[in-house]
DSSP file (Angstrom, degrees, kcal/mol; ACC not computed):
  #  RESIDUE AA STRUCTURE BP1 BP2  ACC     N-H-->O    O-->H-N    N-H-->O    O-->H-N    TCO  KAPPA ALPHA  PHI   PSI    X-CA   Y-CA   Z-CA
    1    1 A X              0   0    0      0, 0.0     2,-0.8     0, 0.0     0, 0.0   0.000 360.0 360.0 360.0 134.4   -2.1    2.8   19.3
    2    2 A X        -     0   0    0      1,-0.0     2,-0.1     0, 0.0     0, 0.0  -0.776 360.0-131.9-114.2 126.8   -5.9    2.5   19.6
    3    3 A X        -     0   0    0     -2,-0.8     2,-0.4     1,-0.1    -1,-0.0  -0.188  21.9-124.8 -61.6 144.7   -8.0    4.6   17.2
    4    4 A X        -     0   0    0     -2,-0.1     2,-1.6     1,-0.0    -1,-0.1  -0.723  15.8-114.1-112.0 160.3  -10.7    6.6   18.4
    5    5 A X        +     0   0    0     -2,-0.4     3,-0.4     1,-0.2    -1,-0.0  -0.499  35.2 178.7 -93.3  97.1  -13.9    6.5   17.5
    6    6 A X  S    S+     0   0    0     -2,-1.6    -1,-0.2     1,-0.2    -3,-0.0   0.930  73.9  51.9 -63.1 -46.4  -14.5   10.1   15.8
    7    7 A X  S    S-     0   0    0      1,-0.1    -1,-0.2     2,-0.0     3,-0.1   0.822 105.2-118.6 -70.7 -29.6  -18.3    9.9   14.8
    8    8 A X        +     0   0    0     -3,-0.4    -1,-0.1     1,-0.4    -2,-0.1   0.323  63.8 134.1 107.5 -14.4  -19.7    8.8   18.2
    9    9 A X        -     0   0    0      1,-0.1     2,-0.6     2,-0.0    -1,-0.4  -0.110  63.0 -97.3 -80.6-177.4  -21.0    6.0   17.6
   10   10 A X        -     0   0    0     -3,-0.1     2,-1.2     1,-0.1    -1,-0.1  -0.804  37.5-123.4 -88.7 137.4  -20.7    2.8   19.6
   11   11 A X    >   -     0   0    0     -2,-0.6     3,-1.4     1,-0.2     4,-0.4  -0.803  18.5-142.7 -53.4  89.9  -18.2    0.7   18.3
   12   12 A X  T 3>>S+     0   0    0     -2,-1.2     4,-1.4     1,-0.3     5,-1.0   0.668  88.3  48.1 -47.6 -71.2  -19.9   -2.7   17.6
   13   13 A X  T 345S+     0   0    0      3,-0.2    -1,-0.3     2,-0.1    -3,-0.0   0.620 119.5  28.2 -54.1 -36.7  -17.2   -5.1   18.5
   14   14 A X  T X>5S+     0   0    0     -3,-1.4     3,-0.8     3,-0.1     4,-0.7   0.721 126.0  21.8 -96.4 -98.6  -16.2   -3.9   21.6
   15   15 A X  T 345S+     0   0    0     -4,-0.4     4,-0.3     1,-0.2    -3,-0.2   0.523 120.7  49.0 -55.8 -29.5  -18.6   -2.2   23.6
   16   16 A X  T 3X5S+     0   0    0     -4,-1.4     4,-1.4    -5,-0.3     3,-0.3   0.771 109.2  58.5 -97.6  -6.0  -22.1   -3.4   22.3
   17   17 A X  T <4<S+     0   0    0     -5,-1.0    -2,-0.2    -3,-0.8    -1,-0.1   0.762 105.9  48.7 -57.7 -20.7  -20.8   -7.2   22.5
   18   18 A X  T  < S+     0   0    0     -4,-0.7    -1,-0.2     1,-0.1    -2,-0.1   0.620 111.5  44.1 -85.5 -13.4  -20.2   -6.9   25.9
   19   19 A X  T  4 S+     0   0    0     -4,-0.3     2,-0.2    -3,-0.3    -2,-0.1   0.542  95.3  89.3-111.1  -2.7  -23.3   -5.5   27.0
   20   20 A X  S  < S-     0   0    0     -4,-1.4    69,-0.1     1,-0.1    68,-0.0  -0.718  75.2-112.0 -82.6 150.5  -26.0   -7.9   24.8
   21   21 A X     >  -     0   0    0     -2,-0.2     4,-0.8    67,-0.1    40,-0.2   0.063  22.6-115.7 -23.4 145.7  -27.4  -11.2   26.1
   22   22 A X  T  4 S+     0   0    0      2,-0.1    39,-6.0     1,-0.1    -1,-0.1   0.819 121.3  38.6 -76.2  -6.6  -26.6  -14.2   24.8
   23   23 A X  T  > S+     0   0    0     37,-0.2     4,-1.2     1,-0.2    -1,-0.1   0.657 109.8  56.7 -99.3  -0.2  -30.3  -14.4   23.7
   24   24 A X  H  > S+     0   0    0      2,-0.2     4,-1.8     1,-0.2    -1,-0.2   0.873 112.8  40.4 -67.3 -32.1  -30.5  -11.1   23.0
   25   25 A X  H  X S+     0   0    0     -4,-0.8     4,-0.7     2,-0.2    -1,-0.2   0.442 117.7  55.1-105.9  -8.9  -27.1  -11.9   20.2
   26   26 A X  H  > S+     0   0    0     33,-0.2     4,-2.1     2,-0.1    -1,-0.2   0.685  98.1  57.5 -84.7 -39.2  -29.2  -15.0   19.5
   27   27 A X  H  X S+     0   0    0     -4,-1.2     4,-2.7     1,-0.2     5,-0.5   0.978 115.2  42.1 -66.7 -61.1  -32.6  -12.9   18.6
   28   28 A X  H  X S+     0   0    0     -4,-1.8     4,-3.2     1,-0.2     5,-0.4   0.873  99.8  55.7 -65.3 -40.1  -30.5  -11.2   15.9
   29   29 A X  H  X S+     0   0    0     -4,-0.7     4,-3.6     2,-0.2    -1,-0.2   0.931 117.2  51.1 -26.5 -62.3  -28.5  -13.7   14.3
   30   30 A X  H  X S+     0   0    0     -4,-2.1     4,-3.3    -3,-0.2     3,-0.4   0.949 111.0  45.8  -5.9 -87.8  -32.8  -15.0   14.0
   31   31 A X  H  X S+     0   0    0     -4,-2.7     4,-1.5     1,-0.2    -1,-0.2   0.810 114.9  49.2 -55.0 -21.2  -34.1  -11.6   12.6
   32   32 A X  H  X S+     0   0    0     -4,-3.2     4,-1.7    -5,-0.5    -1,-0.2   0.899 113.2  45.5 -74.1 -30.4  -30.9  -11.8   10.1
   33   33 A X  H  X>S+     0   0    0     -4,-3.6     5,-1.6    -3,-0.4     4,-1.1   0.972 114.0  48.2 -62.4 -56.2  -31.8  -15.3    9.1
   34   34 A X  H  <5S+     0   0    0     -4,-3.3     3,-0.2     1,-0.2    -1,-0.2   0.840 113.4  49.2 -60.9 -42.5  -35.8  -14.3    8.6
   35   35 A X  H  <5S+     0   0    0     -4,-1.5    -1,-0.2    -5,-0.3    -2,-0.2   0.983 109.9  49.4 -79.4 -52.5  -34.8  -11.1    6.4
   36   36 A X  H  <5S-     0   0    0     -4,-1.7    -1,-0.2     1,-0.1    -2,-0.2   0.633 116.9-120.9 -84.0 -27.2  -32.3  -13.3    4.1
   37   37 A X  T  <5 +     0   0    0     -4,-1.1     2,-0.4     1,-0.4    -3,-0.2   0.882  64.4 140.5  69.0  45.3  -35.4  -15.7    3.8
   38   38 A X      < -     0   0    0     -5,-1.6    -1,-0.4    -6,-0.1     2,-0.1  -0.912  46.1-129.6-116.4 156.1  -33.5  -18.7    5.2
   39   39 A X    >>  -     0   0    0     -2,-0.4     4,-3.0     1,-0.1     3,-0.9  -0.393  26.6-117.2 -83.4 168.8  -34.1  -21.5    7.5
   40   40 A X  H 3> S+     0   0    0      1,-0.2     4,-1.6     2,-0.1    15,-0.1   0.773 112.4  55.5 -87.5   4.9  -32.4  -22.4   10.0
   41   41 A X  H 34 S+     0   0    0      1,-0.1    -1,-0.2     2,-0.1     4,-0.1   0.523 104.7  53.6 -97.5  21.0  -31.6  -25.6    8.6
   42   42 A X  H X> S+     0   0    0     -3,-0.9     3,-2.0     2,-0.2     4,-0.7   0.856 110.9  44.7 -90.9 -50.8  -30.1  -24.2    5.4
   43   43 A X  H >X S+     0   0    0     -4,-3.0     3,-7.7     1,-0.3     4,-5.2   0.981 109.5  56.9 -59.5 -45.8  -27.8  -21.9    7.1
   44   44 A X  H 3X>S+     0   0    0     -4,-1.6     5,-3.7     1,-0.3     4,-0.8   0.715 114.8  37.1 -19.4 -40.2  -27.0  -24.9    9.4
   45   45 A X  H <45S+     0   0    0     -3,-2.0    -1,-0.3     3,-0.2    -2,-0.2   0.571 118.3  50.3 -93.2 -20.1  -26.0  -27.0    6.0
   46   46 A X  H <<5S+     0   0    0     -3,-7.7    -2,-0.2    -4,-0.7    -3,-0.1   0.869 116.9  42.2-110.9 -39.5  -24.3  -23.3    4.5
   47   47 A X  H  <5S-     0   0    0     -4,-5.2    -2,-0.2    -5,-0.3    -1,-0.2   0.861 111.6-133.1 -70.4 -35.1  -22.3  -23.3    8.3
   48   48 A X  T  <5 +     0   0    0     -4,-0.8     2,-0.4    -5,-0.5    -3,-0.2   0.900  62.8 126.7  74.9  44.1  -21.6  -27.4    7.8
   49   49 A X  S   <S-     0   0    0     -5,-3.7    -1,-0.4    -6,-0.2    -2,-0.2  -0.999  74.2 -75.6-142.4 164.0  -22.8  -28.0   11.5
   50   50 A X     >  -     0   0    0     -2,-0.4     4,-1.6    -3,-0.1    -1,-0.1   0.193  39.5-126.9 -25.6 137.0  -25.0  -29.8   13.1
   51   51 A X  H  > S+     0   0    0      1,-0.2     4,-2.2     2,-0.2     3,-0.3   0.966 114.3  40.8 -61.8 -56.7  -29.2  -28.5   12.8
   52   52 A X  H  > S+     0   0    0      1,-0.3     4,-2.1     2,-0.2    -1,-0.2   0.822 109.4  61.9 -92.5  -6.9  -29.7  -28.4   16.6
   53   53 A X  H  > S+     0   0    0      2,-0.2     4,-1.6     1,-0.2    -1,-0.3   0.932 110.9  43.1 -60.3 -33.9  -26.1  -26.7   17.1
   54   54 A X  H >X S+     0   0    0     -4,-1.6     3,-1.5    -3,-0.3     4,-1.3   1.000 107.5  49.6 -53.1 -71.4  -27.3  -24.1   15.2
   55   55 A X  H 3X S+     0   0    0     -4,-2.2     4,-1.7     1,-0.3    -1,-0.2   0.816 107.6  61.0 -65.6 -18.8  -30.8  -23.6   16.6
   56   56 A X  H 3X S+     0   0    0     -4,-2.1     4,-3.3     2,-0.2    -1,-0.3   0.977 107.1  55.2 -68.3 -38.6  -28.8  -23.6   20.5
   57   57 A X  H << S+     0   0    0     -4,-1.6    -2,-0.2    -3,-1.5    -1,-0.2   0.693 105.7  47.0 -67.5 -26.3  -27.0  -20.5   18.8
   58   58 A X  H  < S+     0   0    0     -4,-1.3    -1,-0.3     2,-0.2     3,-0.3   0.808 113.6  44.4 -72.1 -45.1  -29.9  -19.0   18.1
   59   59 A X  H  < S+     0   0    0     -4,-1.7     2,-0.4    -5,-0.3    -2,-0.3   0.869 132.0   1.8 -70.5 -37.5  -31.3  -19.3   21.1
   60   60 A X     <  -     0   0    0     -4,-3.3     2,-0.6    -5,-0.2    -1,-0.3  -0.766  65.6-176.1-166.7 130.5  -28.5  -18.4   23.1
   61   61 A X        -     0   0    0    -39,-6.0   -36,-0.1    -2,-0.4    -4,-0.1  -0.871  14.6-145.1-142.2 115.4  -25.0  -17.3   22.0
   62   62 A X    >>> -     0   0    0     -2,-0.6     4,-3.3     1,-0.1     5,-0.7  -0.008  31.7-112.5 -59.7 156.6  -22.4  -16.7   23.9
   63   63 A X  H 3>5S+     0   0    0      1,-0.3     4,-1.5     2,-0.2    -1,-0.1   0.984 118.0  51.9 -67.1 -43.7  -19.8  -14.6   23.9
   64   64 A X  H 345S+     0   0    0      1,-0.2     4,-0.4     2,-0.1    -1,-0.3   0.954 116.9  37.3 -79.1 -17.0  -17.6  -17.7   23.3
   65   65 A X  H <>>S+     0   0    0     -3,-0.7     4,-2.2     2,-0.2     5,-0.6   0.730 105.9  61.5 -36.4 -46.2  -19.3  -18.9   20.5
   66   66 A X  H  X5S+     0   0    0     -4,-3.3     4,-0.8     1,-0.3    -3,-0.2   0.883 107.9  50.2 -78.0 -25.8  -20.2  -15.8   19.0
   67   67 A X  H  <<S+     0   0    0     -4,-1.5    -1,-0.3    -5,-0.7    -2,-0.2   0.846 113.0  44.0 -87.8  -7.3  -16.2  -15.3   18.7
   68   68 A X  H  45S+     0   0    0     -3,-0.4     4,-0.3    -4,-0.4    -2,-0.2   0.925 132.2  21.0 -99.7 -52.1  -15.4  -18.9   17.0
   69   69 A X  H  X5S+     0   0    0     -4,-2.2     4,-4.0     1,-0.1     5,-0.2   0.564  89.0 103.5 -96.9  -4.4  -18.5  -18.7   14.4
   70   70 A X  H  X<S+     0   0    0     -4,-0.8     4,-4.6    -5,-0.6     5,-0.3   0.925  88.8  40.0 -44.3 -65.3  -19.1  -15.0   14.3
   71   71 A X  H  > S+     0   0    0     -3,-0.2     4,-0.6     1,-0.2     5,-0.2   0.955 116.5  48.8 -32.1 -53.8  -17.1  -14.8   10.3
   72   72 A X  H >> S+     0   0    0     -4,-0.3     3,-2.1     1,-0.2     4,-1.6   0.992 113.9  49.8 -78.4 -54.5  -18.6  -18.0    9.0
   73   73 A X  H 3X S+     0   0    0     -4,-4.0     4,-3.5     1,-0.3    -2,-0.2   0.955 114.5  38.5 -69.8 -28.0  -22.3  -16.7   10.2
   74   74 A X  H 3<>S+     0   0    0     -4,-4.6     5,-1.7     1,-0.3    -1,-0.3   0.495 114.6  57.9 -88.4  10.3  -22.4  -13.1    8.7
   75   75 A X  H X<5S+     0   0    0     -3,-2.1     3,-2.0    -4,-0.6    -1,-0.3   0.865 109.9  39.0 -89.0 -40.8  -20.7  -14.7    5.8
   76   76 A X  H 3<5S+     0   0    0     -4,-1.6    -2,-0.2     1,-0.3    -3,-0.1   0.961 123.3  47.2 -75.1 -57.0  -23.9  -17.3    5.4
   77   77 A X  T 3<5S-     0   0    0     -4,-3.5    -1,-0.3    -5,-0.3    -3,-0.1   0.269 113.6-122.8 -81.3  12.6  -26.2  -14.1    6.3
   78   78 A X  T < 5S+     0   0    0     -3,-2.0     2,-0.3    -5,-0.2    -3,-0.2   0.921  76.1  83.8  37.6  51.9  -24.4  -11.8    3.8
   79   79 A X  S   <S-     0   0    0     -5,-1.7     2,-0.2    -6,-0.1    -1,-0.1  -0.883  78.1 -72.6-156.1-175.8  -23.4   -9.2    6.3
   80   80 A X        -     0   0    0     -2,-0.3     3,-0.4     1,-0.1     4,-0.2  -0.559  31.1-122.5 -88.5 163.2  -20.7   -8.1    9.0
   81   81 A X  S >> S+     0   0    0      2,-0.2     3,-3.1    -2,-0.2     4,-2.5   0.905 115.9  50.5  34.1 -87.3  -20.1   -9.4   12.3
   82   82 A X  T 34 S+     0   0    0      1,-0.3     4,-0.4     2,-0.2    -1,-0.1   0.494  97.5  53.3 -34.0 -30.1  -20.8   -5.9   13.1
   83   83 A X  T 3> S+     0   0    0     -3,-0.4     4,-2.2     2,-0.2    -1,-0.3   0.561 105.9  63.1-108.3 -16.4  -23.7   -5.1   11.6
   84   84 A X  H <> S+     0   0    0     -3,-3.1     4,-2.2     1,-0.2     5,-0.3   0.894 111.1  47.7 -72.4 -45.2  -25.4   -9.0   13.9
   85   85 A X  H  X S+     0   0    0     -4,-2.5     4,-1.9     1,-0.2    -2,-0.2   0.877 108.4  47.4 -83.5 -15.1  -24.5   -6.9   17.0
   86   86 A X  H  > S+     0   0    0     -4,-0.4     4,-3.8     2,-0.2    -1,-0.2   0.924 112.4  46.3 -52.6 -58.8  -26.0   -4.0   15.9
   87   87 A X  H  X S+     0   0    0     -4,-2.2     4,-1.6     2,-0.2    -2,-0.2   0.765 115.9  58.0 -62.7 -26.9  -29.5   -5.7   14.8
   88   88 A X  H  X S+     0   0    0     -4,-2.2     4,-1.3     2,-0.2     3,-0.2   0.980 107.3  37.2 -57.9 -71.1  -28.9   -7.3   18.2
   89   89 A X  H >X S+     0   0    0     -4,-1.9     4,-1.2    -5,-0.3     3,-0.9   0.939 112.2  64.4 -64.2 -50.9  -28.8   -4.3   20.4
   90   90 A X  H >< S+     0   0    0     -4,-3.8     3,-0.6     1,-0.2     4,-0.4   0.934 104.4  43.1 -18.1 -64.2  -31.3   -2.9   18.3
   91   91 A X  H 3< S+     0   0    0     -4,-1.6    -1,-0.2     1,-0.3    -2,-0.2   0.769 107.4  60.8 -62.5 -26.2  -33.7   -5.5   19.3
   92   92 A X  H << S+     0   0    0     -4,-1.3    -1,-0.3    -3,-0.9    -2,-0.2   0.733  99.5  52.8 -83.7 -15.0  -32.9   -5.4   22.8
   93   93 A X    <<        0   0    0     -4,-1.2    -1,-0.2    -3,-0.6    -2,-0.2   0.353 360.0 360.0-103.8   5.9  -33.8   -2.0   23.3
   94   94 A X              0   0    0     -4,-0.4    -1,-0.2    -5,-0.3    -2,-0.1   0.728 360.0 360.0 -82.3 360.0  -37.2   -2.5   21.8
């Protein structure tokens, strides 16, 4: 049975992952990195991959990426899954 969303808001997993870029879901992952006062080659070391696989994820991440590392990044960034696609769609509508 699928819950419904009482409060109105968009439900971050579903509906605003499908409609961000991948550089758009790249720009936040960025702005999450910038606020935490990491680099990107720390998280890179935190994530245990490669420097420039990271910085392609930043630059553009795709909806199959963003479902295999999604956990492991907003764990490195101290945050949700949810809360990257938010700052994401945020950014995209500025």
């Amino acid at each position: 049975m699928e819950k419904s969303n009482i409060s109105g808001e968009a439900d971050a997993s579903t509906t605003v992952s499908g409609q961000i870029s991948p550089e758009d879901l790249g720009a936040g992952i960025r702005a999450l990195r910038k606020r935490m006062r990491l680099s990107a080659r720390e998280v890179a070391d935190r994530l245990c991959i490669q420097y420039q696989n990271y910085i392609y994820y930043e630059r553009r991440c795709s909806s199959t990426i963003w479902d295999r590392i999604k956990d492991s990044v907003a764990r490195v960034l101290e945050t949700t899954p949810d809360e990257i696609l938010w700052v994401s769609d945020q950014l995209r509508k500025e």
